[in-house]
TORTOR-167099 format. One record per residue (C-alpha): z, y, x. Coordinates in nm, 2 decimals. Layout:
((Z; Y; X))
...
***
This chain:
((2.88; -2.45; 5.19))
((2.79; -2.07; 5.20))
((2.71; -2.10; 5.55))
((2.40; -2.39; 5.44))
((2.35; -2.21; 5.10))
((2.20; -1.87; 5.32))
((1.95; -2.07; 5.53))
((1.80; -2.27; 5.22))
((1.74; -2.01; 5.01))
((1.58; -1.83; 5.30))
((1.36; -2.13; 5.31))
((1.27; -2.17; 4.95))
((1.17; -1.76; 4.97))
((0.95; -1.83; 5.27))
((0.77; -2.10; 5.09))
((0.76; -1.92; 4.75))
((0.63; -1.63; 4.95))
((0.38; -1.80; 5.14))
((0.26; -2.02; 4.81))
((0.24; -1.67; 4.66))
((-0.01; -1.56; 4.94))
((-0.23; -1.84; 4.90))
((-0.27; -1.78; 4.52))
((-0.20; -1.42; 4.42))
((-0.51; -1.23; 4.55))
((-0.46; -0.90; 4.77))
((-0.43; -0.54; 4.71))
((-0.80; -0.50; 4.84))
((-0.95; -0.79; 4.68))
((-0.81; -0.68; 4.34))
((-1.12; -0.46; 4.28))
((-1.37; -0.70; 4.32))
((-1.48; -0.97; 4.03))
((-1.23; -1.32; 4.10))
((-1.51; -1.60; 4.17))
((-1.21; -1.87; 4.17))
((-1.17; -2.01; 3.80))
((-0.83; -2.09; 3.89))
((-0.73; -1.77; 4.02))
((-0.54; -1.53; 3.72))
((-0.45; -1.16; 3.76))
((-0.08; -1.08; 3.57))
((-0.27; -0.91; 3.27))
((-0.46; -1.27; 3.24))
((-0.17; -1.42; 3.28))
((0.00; -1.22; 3.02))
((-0.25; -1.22; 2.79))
((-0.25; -1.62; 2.79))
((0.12; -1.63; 2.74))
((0.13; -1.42; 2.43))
((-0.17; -1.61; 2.27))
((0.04; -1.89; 2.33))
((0.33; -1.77; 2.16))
((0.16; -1.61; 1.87))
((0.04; -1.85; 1.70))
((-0.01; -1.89; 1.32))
((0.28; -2.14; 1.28))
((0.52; -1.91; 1.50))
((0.38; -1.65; 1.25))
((0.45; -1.81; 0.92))
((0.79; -1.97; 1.04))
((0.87; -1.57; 1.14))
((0.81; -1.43; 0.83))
((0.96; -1.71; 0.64))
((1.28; -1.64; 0.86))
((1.30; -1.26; 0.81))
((1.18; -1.31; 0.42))
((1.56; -1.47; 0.41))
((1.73; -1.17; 0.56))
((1.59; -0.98; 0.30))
((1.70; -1.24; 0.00))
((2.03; -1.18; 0.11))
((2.03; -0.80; 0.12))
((1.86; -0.80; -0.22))
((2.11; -1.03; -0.38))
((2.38; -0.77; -0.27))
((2.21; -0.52; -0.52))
((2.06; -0.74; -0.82))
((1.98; -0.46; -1.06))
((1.78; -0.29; -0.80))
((1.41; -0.38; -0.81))
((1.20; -0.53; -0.53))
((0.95; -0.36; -0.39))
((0.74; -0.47; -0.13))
((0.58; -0.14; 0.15))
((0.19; -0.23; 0.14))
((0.08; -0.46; 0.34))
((0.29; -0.57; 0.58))
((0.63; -0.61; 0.32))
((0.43; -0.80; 0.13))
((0.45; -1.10; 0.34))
((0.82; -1.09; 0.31))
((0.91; -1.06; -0.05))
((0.80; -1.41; -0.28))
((0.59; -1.29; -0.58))
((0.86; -1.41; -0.86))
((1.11; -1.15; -0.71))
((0.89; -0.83; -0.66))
((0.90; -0.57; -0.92))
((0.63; -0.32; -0.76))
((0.46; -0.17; -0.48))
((0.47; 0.10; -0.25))
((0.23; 0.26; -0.04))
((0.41; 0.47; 0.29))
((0.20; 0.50; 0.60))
((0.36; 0.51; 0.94))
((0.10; 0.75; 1.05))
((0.23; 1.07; 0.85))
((0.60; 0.95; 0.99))
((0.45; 0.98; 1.38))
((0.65; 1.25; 1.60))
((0.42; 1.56; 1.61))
((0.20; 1.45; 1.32))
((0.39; 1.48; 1.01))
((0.28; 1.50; 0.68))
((0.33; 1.46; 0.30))
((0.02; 1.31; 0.14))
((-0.13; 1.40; -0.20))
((-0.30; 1.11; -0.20))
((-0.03; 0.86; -0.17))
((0.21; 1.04; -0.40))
((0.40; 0.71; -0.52))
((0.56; 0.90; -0.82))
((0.57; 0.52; -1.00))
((0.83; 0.44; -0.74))
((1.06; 0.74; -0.79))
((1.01; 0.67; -1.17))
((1.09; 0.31; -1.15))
((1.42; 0.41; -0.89))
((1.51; 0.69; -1.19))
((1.50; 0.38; -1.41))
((1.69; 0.09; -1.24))
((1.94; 0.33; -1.07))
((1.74; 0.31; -0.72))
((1.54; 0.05; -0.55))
((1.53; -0.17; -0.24))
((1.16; -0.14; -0.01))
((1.05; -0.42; 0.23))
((0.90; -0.26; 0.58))
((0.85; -0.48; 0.91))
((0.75; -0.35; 1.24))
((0.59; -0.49; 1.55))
((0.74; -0.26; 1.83))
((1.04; -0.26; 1.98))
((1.20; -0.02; 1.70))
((1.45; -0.15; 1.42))
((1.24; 0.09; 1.15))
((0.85; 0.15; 1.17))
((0.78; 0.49; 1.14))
((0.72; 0.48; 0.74))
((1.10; 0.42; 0.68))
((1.20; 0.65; 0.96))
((1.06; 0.96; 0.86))
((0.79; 0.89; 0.57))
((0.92; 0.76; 0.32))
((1.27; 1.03; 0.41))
((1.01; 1.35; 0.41))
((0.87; 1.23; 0.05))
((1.21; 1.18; -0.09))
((1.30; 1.55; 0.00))
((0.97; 1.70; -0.13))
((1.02; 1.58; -0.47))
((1.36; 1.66; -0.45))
((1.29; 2.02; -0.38))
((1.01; 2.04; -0.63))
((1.24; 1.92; -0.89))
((1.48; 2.15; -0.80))
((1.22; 2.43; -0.82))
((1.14; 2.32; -1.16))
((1.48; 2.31; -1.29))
((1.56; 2.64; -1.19))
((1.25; 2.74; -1.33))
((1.28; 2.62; -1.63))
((1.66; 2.83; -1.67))
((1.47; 3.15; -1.60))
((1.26; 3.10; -1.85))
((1.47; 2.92; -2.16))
((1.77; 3.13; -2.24))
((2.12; 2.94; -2.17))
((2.40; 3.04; -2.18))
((2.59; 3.15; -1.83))
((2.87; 2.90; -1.84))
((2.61; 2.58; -1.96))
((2.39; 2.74; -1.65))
((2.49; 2.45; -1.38))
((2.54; 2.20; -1.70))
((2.20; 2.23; -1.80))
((2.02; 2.23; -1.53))
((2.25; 1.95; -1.31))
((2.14; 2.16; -0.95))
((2.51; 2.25; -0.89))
((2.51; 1.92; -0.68))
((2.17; 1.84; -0.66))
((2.12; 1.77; -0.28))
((1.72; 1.89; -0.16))
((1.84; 1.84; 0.20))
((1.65; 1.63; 0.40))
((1.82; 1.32; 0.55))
((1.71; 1.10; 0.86))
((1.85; 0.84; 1.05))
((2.06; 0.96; 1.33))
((1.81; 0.80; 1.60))
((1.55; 1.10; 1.51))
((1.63; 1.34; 1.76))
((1.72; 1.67; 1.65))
((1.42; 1.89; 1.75))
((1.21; 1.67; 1.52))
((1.46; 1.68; 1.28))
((1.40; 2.08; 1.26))
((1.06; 2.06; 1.28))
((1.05; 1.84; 0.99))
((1.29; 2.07; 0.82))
((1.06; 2.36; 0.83))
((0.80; 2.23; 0.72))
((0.97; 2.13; 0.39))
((0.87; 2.41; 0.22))
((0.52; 2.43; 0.27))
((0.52; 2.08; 0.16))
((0.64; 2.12; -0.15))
((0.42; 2.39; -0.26))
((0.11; 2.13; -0.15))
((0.32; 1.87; -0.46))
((0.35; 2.14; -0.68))
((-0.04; 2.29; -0.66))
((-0.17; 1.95; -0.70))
((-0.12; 1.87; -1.05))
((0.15; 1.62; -1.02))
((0.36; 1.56; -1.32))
((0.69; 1.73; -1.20))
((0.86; 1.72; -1.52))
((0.85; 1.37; -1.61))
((1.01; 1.28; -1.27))
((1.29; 1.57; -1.36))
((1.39; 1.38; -1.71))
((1.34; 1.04; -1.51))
((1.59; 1.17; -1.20))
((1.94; 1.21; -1.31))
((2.08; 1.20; -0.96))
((1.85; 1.32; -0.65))
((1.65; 1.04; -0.40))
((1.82; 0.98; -0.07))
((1.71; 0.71; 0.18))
((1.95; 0.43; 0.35))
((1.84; 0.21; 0.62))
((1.95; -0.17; 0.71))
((1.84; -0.40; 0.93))
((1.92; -0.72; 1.07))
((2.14; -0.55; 1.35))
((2.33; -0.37; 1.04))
((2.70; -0.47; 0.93))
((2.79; -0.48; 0.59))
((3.11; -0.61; 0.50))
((3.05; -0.83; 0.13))
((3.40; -0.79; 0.02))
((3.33; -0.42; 0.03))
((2.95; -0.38; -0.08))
((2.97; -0.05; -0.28))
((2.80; -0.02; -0.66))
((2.50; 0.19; -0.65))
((2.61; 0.33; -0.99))
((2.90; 0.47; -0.80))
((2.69; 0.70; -0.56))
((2.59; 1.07; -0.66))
((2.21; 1.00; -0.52))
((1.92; 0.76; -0.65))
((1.96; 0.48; -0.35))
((1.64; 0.43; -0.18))
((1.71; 0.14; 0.05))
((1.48; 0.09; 0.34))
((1.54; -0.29; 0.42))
((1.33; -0.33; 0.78))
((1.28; -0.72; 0.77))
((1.22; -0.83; 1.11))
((1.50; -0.83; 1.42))
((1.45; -0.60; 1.70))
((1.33; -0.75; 2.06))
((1.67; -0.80; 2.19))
((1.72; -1.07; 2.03))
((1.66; -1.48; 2.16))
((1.35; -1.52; 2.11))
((1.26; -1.87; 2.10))
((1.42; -2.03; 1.79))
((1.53; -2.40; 1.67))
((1.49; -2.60; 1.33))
((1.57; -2.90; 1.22))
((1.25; -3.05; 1.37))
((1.08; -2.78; 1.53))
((1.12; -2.53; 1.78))
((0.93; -2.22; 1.75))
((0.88; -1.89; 1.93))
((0.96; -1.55; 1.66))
((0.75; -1.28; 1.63))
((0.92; -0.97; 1.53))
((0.68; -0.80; 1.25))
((0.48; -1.09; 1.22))
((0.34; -0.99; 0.93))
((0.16; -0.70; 1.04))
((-0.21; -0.70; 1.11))
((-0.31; -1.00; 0.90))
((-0.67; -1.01; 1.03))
((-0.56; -1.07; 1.32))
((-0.35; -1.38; 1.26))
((-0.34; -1.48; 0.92))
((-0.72; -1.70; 0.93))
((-0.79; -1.59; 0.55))
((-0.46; -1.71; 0.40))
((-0.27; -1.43; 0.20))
((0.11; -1.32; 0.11))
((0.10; -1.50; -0.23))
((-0.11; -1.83; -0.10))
((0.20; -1.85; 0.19))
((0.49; -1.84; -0.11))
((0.27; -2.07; -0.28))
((0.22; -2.34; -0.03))
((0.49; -2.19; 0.22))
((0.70; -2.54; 0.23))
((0.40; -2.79; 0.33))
((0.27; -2.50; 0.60))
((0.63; -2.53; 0.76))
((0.74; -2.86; 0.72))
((0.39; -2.96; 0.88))
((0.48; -2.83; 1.21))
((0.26; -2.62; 1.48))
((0.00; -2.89; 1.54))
((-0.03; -2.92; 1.16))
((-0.01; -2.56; 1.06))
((-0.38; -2.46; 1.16))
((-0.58; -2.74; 0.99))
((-0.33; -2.69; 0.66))
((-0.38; -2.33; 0.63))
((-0.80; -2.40; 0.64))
((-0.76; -2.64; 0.37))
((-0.58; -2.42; 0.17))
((-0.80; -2.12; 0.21))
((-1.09; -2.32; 0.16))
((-0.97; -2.50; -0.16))
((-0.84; -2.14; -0.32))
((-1.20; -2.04; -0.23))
((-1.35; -2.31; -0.40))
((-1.09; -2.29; -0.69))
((-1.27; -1.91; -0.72))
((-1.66; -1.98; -0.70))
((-1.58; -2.21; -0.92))
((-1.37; -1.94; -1.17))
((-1.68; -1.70; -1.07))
((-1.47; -1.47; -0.82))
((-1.77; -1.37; -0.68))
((-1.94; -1.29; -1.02))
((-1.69; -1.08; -1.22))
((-1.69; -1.33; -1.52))
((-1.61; -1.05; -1.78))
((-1.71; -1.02; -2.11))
((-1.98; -0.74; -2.13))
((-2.06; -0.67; -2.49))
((-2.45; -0.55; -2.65))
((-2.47; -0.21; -2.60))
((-2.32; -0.03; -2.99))
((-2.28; 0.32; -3.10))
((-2.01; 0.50; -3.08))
((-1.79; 0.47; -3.40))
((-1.58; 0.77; -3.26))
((-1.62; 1.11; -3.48))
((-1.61; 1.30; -3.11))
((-1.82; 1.24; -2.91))
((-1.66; 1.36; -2.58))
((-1.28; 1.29; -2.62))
((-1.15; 0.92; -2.72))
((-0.75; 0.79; -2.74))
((-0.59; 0.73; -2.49))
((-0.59; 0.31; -2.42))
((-0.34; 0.25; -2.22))
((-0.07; 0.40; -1.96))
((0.03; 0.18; -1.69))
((0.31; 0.27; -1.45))
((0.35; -0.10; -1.29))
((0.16; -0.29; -0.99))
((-0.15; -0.47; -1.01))
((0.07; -0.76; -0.82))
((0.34; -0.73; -1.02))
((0.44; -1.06; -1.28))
((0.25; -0.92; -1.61))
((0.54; -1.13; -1.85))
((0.79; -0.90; -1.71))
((0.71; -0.57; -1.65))
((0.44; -0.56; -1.94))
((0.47; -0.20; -2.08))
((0.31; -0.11; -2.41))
((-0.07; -0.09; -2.44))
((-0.10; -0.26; -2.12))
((-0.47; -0.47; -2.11))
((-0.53; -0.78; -1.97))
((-0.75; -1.00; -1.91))
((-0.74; -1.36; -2.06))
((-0.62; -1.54; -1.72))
((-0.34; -1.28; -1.76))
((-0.46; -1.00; -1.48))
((-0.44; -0.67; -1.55))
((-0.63; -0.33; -1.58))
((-0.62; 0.03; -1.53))
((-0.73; 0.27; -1.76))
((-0.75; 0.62; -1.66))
((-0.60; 0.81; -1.95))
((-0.82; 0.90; -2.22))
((-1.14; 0.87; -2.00))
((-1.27; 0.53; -2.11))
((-1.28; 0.44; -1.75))
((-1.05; 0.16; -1.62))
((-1.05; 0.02; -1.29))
((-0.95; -0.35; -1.16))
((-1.01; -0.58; -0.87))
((-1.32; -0.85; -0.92))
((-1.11; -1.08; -0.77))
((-0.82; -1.01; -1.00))
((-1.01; -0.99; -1.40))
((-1.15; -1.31; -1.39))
((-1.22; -1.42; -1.77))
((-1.27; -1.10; -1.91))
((-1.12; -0.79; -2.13))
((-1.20; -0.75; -2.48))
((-1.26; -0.38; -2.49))
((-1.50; -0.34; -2.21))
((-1.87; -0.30; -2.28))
((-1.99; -0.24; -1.94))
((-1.91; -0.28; -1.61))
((-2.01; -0.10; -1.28))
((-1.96; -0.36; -0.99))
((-1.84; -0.21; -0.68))
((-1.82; -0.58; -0.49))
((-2.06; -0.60; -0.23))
((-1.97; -1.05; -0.22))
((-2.02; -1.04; -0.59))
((-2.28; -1.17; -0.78))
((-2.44; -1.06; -1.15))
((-2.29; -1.22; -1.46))
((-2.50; -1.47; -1.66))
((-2.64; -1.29; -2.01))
((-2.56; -0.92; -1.85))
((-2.86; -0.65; -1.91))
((-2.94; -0.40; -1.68))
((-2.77; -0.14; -1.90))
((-2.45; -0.31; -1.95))
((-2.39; -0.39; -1.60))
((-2.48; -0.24; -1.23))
((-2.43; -0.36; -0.93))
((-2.35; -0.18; -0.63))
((-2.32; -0.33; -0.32))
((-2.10; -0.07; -0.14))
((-1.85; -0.17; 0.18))
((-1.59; 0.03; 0.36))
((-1.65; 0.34; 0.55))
((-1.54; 0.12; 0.87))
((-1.85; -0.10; 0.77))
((-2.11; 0.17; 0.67))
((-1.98; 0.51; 0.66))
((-2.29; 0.66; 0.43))
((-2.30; 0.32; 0.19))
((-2.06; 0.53; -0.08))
((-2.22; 0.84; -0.04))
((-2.57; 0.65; -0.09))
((-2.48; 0.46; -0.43))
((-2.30; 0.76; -0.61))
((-2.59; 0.88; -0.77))
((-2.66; 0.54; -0.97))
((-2.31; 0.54; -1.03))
((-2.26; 0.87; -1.18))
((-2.62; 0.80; -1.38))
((-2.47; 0.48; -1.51))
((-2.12; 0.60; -1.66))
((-2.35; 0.91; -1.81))
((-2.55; 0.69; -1.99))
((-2.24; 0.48; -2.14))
((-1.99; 0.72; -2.18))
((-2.21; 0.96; -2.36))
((-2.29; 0.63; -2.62))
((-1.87; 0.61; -2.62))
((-1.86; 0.28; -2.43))
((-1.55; 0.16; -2.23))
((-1.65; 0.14; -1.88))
((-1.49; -0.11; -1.61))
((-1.52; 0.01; -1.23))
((-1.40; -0.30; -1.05))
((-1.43; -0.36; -0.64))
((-1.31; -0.60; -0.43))
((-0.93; -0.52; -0.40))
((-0.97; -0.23; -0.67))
((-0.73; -0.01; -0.44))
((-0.98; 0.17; -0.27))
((-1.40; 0.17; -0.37))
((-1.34; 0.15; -0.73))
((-1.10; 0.40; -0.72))
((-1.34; 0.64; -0.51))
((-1.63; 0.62; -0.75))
((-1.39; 0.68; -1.08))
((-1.27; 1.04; -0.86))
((-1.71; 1.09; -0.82))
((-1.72; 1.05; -1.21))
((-1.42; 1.21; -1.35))
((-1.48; 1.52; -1.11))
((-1.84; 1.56; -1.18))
((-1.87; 1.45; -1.55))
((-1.48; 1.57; -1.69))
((-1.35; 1.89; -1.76))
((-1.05; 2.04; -1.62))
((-0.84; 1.91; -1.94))
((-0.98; 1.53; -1.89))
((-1.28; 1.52; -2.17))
((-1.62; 1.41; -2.13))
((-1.86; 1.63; -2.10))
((-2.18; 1.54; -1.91))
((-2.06; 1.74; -1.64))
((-2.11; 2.12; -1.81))
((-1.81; 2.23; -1.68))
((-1.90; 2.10; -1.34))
((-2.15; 2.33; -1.33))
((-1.91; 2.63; -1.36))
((-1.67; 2.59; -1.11))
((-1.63; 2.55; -0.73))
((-1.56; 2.26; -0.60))
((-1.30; 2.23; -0.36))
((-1.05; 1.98; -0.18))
((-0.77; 2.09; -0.38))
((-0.95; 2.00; -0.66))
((-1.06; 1.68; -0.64))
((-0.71; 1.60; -0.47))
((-0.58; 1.69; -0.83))
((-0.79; 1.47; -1.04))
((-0.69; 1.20; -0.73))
((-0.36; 1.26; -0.84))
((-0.43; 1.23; -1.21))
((-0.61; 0.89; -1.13))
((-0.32; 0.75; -0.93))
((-0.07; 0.87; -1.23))
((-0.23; 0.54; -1.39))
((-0.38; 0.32; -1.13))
((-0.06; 0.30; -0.90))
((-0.23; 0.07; -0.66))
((-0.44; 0.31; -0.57))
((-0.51; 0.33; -0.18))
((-0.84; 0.56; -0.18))
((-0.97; 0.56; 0.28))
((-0.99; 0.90; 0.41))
((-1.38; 0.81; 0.50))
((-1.43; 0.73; 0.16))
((-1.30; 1.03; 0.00))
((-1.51; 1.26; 0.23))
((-1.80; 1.08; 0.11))
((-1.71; 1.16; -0.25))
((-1.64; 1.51; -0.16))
((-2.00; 1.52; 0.02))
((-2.14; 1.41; -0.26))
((-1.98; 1.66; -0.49))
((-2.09; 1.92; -0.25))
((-2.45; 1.85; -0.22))
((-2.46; 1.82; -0.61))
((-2.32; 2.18; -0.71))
((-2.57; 2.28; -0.42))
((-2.84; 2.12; -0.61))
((-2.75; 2.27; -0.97))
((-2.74; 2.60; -0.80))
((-3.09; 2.59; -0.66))
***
C-alpha cells in the first residue's frame, strides 16, 4: 500500500501543479493589469474571503457571544459596576446592566507613544471605583492580542498618575496641618499606599522602564491642570490597580476572591473577545457562523446604521433570523427608529425655548450652581439619578457646567424639552429649527467634524460666542446641544467659558480675557473643569486646535 500510495500522490502534485500553471499568472506577468475576469491575484483572493466571512450577521452573532463571556465575569463581582470602554465595549455590555462610561484610547497605550491625557482625565470613573469598591471595564480588540492597547498600558499609566498625585497631596497636606508624629502614617493612610506602576507581564521590560520614567512628569501635567485632586483623595481609601481577564483566563468559582478583601481599588480590565487561536467557525442550534474576534470595533464599517442599544433591543429577532435574514432586518430596524425620530423631531431639537425675560438674579455675572452630574449620558436615569440632576421630559439627561448657566446635551438625546432652558445654540448640522423659536432664543449652527471640514468650527465661533453674550449677560440658561454632545458642543462651551469667564468661573463679558495670555495649559484647565461635569465628554484634537485658533486670533485682535 505505501509502495501505490508514493506514485498517486506524485500524480495528484503534477496535476495540481500543472492546474496551478494554467490559472495562477507568472512572476513577469504579475506587473501588468489581469484582462481575464476570472483570473484573481492572492490579495483578491484574500480580500473576497474575509468579505465573506465578515459579514453583519457573523458580526452581531460575535458580539452577542463575547457579550456572554462578560455576563459571566460580571456576575462573579455583583457589587462592582459595569462600565463599558467607549466605543467598542459598548457593543458588549446590554444597557440595563451598565452603570457608566469610560473613555481610554489605545493610541496613548502604543509602544514608543505613550501618554497621559488631560483631556480624557476619566476622574468620574476613579470616583465611581472609590464608591462601589472598584469596577469592571469592557475592551475588545481586533488584532491578534488578548488586550488592545487601552487596557495594556492606558488605562495602567492613568491608574498610577492619580495614584502618585494623590500621594503627593497627602503628603502635602501633613506638611502643612500639624499632626502629631505617631498619627503621621494614620492620617495620612501612605504607609501602604502603593504609586507603583503595574502592567501585565507580556509588556516587555524596557517599555516597562520607559513608562516608569515618565511617571513623574506625568503627574505634574495632572496636578498643573486644575483637576480636583482632593475629592478623589476622600473618594480613594485604598490606591487603583489594574487586573486583566480574558477569555483564555482561569478562574477557579469555588475560589473567586472578595474585592473587599484586597488592599487596592480593583480595576478589572475584562477584554471581551477570544484571541485568534481559537476555532474559528462556530455552531448553533440552527446556524453556523464564522466569529470575528473584536467585532465590535469600527462600527461604520460594519454595523449599516444600527447602534449598541438598537442590537440589545432587537438582538433576539436579528439572530434568530439567520445570515440571509440578518441584512434586510437590520434596514428595517434602522429605518423604523429613524422614522420613530423625525417623527419625535430628532432632527429639530423639540425643546422648549422660553420668550426672552430679565434676569430676576440680584448679580448679574454669577448665578447658583444647577446641577452636578458625575454619571453617563447612557447611563439608566432611574438608577443612578443624583441630586439636581435635569432631564428632559422623555427622561434624557443634561449637563450643566457648574455655575455657568451653560449645559450641554446631545439633539438626539433631549427630545421633549427642559424646563429651565431659555435658549438654545444648535450645534447639529442634520437638525432643523424648532417651530415658534425667534432668532434670539435659538441659533443654528451647522458645524461638522474636523474630518469633514477642518475650518467649519473655527468659522462659526464667532456667532457662537456673540450669541451666549447676548443671553448670558440677560441671565438666561443656555443649551449647547450637537449631534452626539461628546464632542462639538463640548468645543464651543470651552470657546465661551475661556473667552467670556474669569479664572474663578463667573461671567464676565470676557474682561478678564482681555488681561491674560492665552495658552494651552489654560484652556486644557477650563477642559478639565468642563469634563468635571459633562463626563461624556470626548472633545477631537482638530477641534480643540480650532478653539485654540480662535482664542488666539481674538486676544490678537483686542491687542491691536
Amino acid at each position: 500500500m505505501a509502495s501505490e500510495s508514493v506514485p498517486s500522490l506524485l500524480s495528484r502534485r503534477s496535476a495540481w501543479n500543472l492546474a496551478a500553471s494554467t490559472h495562477l499568472p507568472t512572476m513577469a506577468a504579475a506587473s501588468e493589469p489581469a484582462t481575464d475576469e476570472g483570473v484573481l491575484s492572492i490579495y483578491k483572493a484574500a480580500r473576497r474571503i474575509k468579505r465573506r466571512e465578515s459579514t453583519l450577521y457573523n458580526a452581531l452573532r460575535s458580539v452577542a457571544d463575547d457579550a456572554a463571556f462578560v455576563a459571566e465575569i460580571a456576575a462573579l463581582w455583583p457589587a462592582l459596576p459595569l462600565v463599558a470602554n467607549l466605543r467598542c465595549g459598548l457593543w458588549y455590555t446590554q444597557p440595563r446592566t451598565l452603570a457608566a462610561t469610560c473613555y481610554f484610547k489605545s493610541t496613548d497605550g502604543h509602544a514608543g507613544n505613550w501618554g497621559f491625557s488631560t483631556a480624557r482625565l476619566n476622574l468620574h470613573l476613579a470616583l465611581l471605583a472609590g464608591e462601589r469598591g472598584g469596577c469592571i471595564i469592557v475592551d475588545s480588540t481586533r488584532r491578534g492580542k488578548r488586550f488592545p492597547d487601552s487596557m495594556s498600558k492606558t488605562i495602567p499609566i492613568w491608574c498610577c498618575v492619580l495614584n502618585r498625585a494623590i500621594q503627593r497631596h497627602r503628603l502635602r497636606a501633613i506638611n502643612q496641618v500639624a499632626v502629631p508624629k505617631g498619627n503621621v502614617e494614620k492620617y495620612s493612610g501612605s504607609s501602604n499606599w502603593d504609586s507603583s506602576v503595574h502592567l501585565p507581564m507580556w509588556v516587555l521590560d524596557t517599555e516597562k522602564n520607559a513608562i516608569e520614567g515618565r511617571i513623574e512628569e506625568w503627574a505634574d501635567q495632572f496636578e498643573s491642570c486644575g483637576a480636583d485632586i482632593h475629592s478623589l483623595s476622600l473618594g480613594l481609601q485604598k490606591p487603583l490597580r489594574p487586573l486583566w481577564i480574558s477569555q483564555s483566563t482561569r478562574i477557579w468559582l469555588n475560589e473567586v476572591p472578595e474585592h473587599e478583601l484586597w488592599e487596592f481599588t480593583p480595576i478589572i480590565l475584562v477584554s471581551a473577545s477570544a484571541s485568534g487561536t481559537v476555532p474559528t467557525q462556530r455552531m448553533s442550534s440552527e446556524y453556523s457562523w464564522h466569529y470575528i474576534p473584536g467585532a465590535g470595533d469600527d462600527e461604520e464599517s460594519w454595523a449599516r446604521g444600527l447602534t449598541p442599544a438598537l442590537f440589545w433591543k432587537h438582538s433576539y429577532d436579528l439572530l434568530d433570523g439567520g445570515p440571509d435574514l440578518c441584512n434586510q432586518l437590520v434596514a428595517d430596524i434602522v429605518e423604523k427608529e429613524r422614522v420613530y425620530r423625525a417623527q419625535r423631531g430628532e432632527y429639530s431639537p423639540q425643546i422648549a425655548a422660553k420668550h426672552l425675560k430679565s434676569s430676576s438674579h440680584n448679580d448679574p455675572y454669577c448665578y447658583g450652581d444647577h446641577t452636578t452630574i458625575t454619571q453617563s449620558m447612557n447611563s439608566d436615569p432611574s438608577a443612578i439619578a443624583p441630586t439636581n440632576t435635569q432631564y428632559s421630559s422623555d427622561g434624557h439627561v443634561a449637563f450643566w457646567i457648574g455655575a455657568s448657566n451653560l449645559a450641554v446635551s446631545s439633539t438626539r438625546q433631549v427630545i421633549d424639552g427642559l424646563p429651565d432652558v431659555d435658549c438654545i445654540l444648535n450645534c447639529d448640522s442634520t437638525s432643523r429649527s424648532p417651530s415658534g423659536s425667534s432668532e434670539n432664543s435659538y441659533l443654528e449652527l451647522p458645524i461638522v467634524g474636523s474630518k469633514d471640514d477642518r475650518f467649519s468650527l473655527l468659522k462659526n465661533l464667532p456667532r457662537a460666542i456673540s450669541f451666549a453674550k447676548k443671553n448670558l449677560t440677560a441671565g438666561r440658561k443656555m443649551l449647547l446641544c450637537c449631534q452626539t454632545g461628546e464632542d462639538i458642543s463640548i468645543c464651543v462651551a470651552l470657546a465661551i467659558i475661556t473667552r467670556l469667564f474669569s479664572d474663578s468661573g463667573c461671567f464676565d463679558c470676557g474682561d478678564s480675557f482681555a488681561k491674560r495670555d492665552i495658552t494651552k495649559l489654560e484652556m486644557r484647565k477650563r477642559l478639565v473643569f468642563i469634563c468635571k461635569y459633562a463626563v461624556n465628554a470626548r472633545p477631537s484634537r482638530g477641534n480643540l486646535r480650532q478653539v485654540y485658533s480662535f482664542l488666539c486670533n481674538e486676544k490678537e485682535q483686542l491687542s491691536c
